[in-house]
C-alpha positions in Angstrom: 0.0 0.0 0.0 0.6 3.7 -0.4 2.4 5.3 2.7 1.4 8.9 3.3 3.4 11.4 1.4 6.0 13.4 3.0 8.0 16.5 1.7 4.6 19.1 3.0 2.1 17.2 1.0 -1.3 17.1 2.8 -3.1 13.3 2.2 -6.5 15.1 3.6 -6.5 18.2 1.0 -4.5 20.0 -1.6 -0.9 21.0 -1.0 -0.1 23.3 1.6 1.1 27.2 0.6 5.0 26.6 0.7 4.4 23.8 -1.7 2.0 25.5 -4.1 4.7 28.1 -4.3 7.3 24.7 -5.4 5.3 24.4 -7.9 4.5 27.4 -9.4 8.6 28.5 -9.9 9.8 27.8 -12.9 12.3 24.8 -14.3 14.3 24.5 -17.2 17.1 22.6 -16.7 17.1 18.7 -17.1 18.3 16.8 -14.4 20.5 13.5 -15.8 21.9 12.5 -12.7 20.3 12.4 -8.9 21.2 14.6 -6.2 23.5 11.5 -5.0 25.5 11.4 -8.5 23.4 8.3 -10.1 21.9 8.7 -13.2 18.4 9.3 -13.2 16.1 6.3 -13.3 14.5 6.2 -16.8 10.5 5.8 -16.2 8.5 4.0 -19.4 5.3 5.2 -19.7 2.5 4.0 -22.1 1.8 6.8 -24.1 -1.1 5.7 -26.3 -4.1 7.2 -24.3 -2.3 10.6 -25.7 -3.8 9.5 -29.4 -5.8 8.5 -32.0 -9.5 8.3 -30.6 -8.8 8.1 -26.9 -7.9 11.7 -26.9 -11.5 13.0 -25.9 -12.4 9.7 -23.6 -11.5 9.7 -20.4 -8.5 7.3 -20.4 -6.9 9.9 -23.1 -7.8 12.8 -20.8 -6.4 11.3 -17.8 -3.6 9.9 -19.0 -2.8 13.7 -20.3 -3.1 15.0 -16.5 -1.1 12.8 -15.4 1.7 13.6 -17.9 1.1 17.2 -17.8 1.6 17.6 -13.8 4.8 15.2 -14.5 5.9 17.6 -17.4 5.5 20.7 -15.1 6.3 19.6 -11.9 8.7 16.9 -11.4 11.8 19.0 -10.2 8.9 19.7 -7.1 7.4 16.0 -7.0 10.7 14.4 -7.8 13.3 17.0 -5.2 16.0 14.3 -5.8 16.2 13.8 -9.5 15.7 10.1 -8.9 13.6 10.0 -12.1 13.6 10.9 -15.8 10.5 9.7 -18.2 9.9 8.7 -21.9 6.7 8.3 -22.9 6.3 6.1 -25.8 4.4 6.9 -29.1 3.3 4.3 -31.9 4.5 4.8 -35.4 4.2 8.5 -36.5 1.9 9.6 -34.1 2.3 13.3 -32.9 1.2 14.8 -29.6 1.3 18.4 -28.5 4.5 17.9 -26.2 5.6 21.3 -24.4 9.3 22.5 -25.0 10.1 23.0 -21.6 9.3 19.6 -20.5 13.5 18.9 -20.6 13.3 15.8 -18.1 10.2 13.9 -20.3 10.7 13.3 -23.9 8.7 11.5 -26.5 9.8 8.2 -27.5 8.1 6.8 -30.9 7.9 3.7 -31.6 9.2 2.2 -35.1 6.1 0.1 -36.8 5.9 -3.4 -35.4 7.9 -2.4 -32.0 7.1 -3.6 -28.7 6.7 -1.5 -26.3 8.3 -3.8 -23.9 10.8 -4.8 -25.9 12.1 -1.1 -26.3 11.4 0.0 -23.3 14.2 -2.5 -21.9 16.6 -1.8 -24.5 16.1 1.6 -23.2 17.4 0.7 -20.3 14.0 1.7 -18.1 13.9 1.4 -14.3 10.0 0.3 -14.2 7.9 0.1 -17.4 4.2 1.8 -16.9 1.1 0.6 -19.1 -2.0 2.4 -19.5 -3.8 1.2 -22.0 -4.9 -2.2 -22.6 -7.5 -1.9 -25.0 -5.3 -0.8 -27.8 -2.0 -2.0 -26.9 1.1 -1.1 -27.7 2.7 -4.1 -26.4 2.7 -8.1 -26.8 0.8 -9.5 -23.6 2.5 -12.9 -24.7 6.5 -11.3 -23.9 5.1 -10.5 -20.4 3.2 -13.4 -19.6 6.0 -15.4 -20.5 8.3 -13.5 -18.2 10.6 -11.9 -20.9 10.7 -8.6 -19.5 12.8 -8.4 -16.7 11.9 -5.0 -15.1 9.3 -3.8 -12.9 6.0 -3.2 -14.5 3.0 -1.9 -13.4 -0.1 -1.0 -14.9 -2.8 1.0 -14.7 -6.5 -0.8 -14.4 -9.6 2.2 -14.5 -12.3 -1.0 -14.9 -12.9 -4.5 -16.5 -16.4 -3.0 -17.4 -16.9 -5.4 -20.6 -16.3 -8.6 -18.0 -19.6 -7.6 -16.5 -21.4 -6.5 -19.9 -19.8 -8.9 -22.5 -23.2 -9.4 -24.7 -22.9 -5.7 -25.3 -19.2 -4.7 -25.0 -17.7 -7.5 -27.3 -15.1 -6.0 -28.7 -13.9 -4.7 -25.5 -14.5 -8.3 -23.6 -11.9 -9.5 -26.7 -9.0 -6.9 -25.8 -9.6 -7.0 -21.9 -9.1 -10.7 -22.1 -6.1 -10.7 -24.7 -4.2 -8.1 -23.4 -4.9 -7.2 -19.8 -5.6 -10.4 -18.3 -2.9 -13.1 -19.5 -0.4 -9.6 -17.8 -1.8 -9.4 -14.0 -0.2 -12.4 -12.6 3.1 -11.4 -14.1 3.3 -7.3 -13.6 4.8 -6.1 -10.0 2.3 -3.7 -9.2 -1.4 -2.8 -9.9 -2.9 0.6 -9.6 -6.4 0.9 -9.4 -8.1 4.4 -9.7 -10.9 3.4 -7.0 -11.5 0.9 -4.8 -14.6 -0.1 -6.6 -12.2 -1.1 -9.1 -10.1 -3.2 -6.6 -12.9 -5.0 -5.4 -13.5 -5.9 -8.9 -10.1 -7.4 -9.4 -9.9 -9.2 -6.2 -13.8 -10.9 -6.3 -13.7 -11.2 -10.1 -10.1 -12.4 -11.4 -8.9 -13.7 -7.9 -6.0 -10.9 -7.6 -4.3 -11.0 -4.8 -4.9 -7.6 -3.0 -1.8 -6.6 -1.6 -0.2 -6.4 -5.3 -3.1 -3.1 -5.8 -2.5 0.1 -5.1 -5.4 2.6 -5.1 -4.3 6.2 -6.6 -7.4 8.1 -7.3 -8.0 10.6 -10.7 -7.5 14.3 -9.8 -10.0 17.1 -11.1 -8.2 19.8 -13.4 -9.0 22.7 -10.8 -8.0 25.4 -12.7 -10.7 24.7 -15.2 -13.3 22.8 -13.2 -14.6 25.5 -10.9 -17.2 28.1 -9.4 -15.8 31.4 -10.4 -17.0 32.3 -13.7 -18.6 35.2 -14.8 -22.3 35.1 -15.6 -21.5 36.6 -18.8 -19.1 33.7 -19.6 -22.1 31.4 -18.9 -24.9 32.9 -20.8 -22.2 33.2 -24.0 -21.9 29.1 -23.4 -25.2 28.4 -23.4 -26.3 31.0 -26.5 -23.3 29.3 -28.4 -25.0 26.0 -28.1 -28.4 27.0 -28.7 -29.1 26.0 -24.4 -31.1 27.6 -22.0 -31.7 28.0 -18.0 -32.8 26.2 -15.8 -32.0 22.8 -16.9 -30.6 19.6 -15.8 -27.2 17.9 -17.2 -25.7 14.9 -17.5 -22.1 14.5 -19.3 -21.6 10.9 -20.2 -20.9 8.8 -23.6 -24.0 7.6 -25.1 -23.5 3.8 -23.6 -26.1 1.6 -22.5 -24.1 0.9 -19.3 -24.6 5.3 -18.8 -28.5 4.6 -18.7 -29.7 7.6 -20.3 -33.0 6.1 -20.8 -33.6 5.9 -16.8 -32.6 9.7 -17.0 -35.4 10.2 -19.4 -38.3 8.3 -17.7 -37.3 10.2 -14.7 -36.9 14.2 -16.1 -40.6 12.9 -17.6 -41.7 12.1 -14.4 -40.2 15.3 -12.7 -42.1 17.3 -15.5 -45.3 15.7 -14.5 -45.3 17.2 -11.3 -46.0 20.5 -13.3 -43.9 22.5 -10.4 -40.5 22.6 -12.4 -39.9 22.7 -16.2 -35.9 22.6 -17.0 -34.7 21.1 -19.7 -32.6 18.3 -19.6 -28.7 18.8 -21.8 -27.6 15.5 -22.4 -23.7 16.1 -23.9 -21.4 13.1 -24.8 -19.7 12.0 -27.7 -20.9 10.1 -30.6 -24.4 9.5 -32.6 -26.9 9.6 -29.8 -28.8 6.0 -30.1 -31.9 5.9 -32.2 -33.3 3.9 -29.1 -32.9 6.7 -27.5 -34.0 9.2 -29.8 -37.2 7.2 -30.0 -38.1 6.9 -26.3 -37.8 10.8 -26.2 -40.3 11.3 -28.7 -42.5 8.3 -27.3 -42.6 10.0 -23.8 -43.1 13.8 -25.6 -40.1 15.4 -24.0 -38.7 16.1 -27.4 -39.2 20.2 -26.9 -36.9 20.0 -23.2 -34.2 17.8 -24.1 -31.1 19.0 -25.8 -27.8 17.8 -27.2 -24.3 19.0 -26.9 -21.3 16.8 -29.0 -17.2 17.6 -28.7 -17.5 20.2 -25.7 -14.2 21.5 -25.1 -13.5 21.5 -21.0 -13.3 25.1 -20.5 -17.4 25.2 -22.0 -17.9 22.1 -20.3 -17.5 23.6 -16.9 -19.3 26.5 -17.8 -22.3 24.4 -18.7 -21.7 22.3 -15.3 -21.6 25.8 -13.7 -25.0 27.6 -14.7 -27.0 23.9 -14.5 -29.3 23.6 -11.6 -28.5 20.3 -11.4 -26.2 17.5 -12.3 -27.7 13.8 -12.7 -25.8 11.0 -12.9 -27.2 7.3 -13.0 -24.7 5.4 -14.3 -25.1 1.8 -13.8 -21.2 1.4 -13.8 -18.2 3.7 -13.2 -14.9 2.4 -12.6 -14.2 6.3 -11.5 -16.4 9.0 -12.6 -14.6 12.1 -13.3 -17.9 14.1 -13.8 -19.0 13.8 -10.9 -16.0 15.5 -9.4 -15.9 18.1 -12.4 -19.6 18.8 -11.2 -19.2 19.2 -7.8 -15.7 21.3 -8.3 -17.8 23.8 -10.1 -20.8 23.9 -7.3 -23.1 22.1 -8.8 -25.5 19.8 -6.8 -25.5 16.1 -8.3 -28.0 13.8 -7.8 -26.4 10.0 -8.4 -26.8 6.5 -8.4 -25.4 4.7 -5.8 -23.6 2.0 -8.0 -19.7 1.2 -8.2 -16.9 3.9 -7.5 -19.7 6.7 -7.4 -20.2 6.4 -3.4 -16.4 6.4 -3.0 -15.7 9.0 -5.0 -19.0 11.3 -3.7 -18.9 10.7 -0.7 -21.3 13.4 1.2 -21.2 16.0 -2.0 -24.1 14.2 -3.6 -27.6 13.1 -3.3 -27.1 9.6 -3.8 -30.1 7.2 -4.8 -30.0 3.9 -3.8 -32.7 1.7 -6.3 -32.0 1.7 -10.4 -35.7 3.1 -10.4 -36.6 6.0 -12.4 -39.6 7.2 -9.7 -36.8 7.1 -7.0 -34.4 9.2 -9.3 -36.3 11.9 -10.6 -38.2 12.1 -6.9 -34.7 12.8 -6.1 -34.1 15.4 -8.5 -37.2 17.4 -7.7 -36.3 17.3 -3.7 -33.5 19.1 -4.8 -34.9 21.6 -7.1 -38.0 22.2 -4.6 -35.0 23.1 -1.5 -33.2 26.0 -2.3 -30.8 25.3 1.1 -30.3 21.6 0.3 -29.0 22.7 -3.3 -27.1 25.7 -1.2 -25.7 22.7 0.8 -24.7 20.6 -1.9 -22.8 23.2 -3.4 -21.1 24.2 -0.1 -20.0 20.0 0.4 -19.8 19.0 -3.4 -17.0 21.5 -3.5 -14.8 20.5 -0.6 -15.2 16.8 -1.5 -13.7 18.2 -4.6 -10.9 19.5 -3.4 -9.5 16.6 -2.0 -8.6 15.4 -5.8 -5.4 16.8 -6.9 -3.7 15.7 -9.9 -0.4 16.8 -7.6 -1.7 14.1 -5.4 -1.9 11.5 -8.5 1.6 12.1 -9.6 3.2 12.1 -6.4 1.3 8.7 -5.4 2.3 7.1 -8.4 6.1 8.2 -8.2 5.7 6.3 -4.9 4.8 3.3 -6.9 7.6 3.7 -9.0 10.0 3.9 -6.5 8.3 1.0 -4.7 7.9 -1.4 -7.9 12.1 -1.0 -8.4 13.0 -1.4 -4.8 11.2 -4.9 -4.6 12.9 -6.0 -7.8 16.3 -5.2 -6.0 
């Protein structure tokens, strides 16, 4: 397990003052060798979520946090100059890398190399995948034990082991390329311990070999101080209106958007309130569910949003009244966080990481019934100082996810994963 981190960091909330200020001067200067002489350790991180179509999903967009707060403040994270990082590219793939980022460079790989293979011949200290569902590496070379450093990889969910009928393609990859790899990697870092629970009761994982190192929220974007004017300009530039209800989540059956649906409808019923309902997620919203909204005639209050950019996106979390989230299955569920950071109350299901990650920031609803949920909703809407309330604890739940904290917890695992290999 992760012990607490030392060197001012506060486990219970962000860093403290004298650290911000750490990490706010500036760095230009690549550290080679420790502060003992050694050369710094070489770090081999799976740079794949940075591409291609995982860019906009949240592996892509977590996998870029991570790496940023690496590229910006490792001097700070890192005091010693133990590490140094390469984060490796397939083929002729480009990614936005900063040029001041002198202690992480990109590392492209030539077409048909393992990732694995080259990360050894690279001479890495601890190899770090993150992605699993389009690999950059042979599963086989590590389930065989041909690589003979540390490894560790990153596990957000094994989702498609509990849906296969409907995530087929995803049940094939998880199974190929993730599974045959967790007996033989050193550690495991789960980002909840929903997720944990999941590879202990369903693949028989031994727990002590997970470590759980939670997703941070992007603070500087995700939050409750912009101008009204900002909002309104969001909304009019996406054709939206006040008050209405959001939910931010791929159109997925697992992300039950028809529940959502039967429930604003019964909400609306009630005749008290009449929001709309913004429903924004990538891809071709399902003709299932295009269907049901005409069926239930709720066309009029439901609207769409596609390829939101983050700094609209919290602008539309900011001026909604509320945020609803039933998903049936999270194995994190970053928008809940983004919600609460920007003061938004959230009404949830209470399924998988969501309780975790919530904790007393959220309504939370128990039953996968849509009378329970939107019942939910309206207590909300109809008390002005429970959504006051909300707001006040949504946003210091938030707080205690730090991206700082993610980096400097999985540094920890780095340094953990090459001392046991010693």
């Amino acid at each position: 397990m992760i012990p607490p981190d030392v060197d001012g960091v506060n486990e219970t909330g962000p860093p403290d003052p004298g650290l911000e200020a750490a990490r706010a001067s500036p760095h230009t200067v690549t550290k080679t060798t420790s502060a003992h002489g050694g050369p710094a350790m070489l770090v081999a991180l799976d740079g794949n979520p940075l591409i291609g179509g995982h860019v906009a999903r949240g592996i892509g967009r977590t996998t870029r946090r991570l790496l940023e707060e690496f590229g910006r403040f490792l001097p700070s994270l890192d005091p010693y100059g133990s590490f140094r990082l390469n984060y490796y590219l397939p083929g002729d793939q480009t990614w936005g890398h900063p040029a001041d980022w002198r202690h992480i460079a990109p590392r492209r790989l030539a077409p048909g190399e393992d990732l694995l293979e080259a990360a050894q011949a690279d001479g890495a200290a601890v190899i770090h995948l993150t992605d699993y569902f389009h690999p950059a590496y042979e599963a086989g070379r590590l389930a065989a034990g041909q690589v003979h450093v540390p490894v560790i990889v990153t596990v957000r969910d094994i989702i498609p082991l509990h849906f296969p009928a409907k995530k087929q393609r995803g049940f094939g990859r998880l199974t190929r390329a993730l599974v045959p790899i967790l007996p033989a990697v050193t550690r495991i870092i789960a980002i909840s311990e929903a997720t944990k629970r999941d590879l202990v009761g369903t693949l028989r994982v031994d727990p002590d070999r997970i470590d759980v190192v939670y997703h941070g929220v992007d603070h500087d974007v995700f939050h409750d101080r912009y101008p009204e004017d900002e909002i309104e300009n969001t909304l009019s530039r996406y054709g939206l209106a006040r008050p209405y209800i959001l939910y931010v989540a791929a159109f997925d059956s697992r992300k039950n958007h028809g529940l959502l649906v039967d429930a604003f409808q019964h909400l609306s019923r009630r005749g008290r309130h009449k929001p709309y309902l913004v429903l924004v997620g990538p891809g071709t919203v399902p003709a299932e569910l295009t269907s049901q909204i005409k069926r239930l005639g709720v066309s009029d209050r439901v609207k769409f949003a596609h390829d939101v950019p983050a700094d609209d996106l919290a602008r539309m979390y900011r001026g909604a009244d509320l945020f609803a989230f039933p998903s049936l299955y999270e194995g994190f569920g970053n928008p809940v966080l983004e919600a609460m950071a920007c003061g938004t109350p959230v009404v949830a299901l209470a399924t998988s990481s969501v309780p975790e990650v919530a904790g007393d920031g959220a309504v939370l609803v128990s039953r996968n019934d849509y009378g329970a949920f939107g019942n939910a909703m309206a207590h909300v809407l109809d008390n002005p100082a429970l959504a006051a309330d909300l707001r006040r604890r949504g946003m210091m739940r938030a707080r205690d996810f730090t991206w700082w904290r993610t980096a400097r917890q999985t540094l920890d695992i780095y340094r953990y994963a090459i001392a046991d290999a010693r």
